[in-house]
Every structure is written in structure tokens, then in C-alpha cells.
N, C-alpha and C positions, 0 to 999 in steps of 0.2 A: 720451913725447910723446903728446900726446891725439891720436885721432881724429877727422877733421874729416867730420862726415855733410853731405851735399848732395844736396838733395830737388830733385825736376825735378817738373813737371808735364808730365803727359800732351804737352800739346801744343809744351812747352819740348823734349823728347826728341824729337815728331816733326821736330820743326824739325832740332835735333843732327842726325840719322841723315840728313836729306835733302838735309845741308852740306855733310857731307865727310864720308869713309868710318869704320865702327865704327873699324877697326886702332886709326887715328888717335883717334878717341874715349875709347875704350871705358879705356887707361891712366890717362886725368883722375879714373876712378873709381875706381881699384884694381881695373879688371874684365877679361877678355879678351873677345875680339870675340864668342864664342860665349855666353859669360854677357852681354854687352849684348844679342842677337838673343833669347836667352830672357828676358828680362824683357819688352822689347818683344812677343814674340808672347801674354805673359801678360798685357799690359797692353793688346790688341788696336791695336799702330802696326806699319802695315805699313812695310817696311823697302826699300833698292832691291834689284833683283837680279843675280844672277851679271852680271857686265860692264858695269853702270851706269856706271860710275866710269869706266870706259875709253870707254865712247861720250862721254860728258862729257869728257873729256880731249880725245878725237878732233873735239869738236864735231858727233856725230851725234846724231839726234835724240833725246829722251828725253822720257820722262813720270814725271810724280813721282802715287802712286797718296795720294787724297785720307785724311781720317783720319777716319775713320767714329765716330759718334757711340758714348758707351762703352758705353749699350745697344743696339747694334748690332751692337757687338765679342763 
């Protein structure tokens, strides 16, 4: 069975990441949550942090951290 490649852009992944959590992700690729975070931090998109996901669930407030231009990054 051939392998199916699926290219993201930059800004297609930050969106991903800011939707709902790597775990959930990161399988779509054949990747685990920690090889999702390192491409992300190699491709300069910041990610949420520890406990995002539970203030989001809890409806406490949150910020989603902007995506910096990729000579920025």
C-alpha cells in the first residue's frame, strides 16, 4: 500500500494545533504528539501550553499566542 504524503502549511498547522489538542492530531500523520511539537518548534508555531486544553474545557479564559512571521521565527 503506497504512502499517502500530506503537506500543511505553516499556517494550516497553526490553525491544527490551536483546534484541538496534538494527541488527537498528531495520529492523522503517522506522528506522536512529541514529533508533532518538534516540527512545530522547527518550523517556528507556537503551540498551547501545559493545561490549555482543560481551561478550554472548563471555559476559563485563554489566549492563543499569535504566529510570528517566519523571519521572525
Amino acid at each position: 500500500m503506497p504512502i499517502e504524503i500530506k503537506r500543511l502549511t505553516r499556517e494550516d498547522l497553526y490553525a491544527l494545533v490551536w483546534a484541538e489538542p496534538m494527541s488527537t492530531i498528531a495520529p492523522r500523520f503517522n506522528l506522536s504528539d512529541v514529533g508533532l511539537k518538534k516540527i512545530c518548534r522547527k518550523n517556528g508555531i507556537p503551540v498551547p501550553g501545559r493545561g490549555y486544553w482543560r481551561r478550554v474545557q472548563t471555559g476559563a479564559p485563554v489566549t492563543q499566542a499569535t504566529l510570528p512571521r517566519m523571519d521572525d521565527a
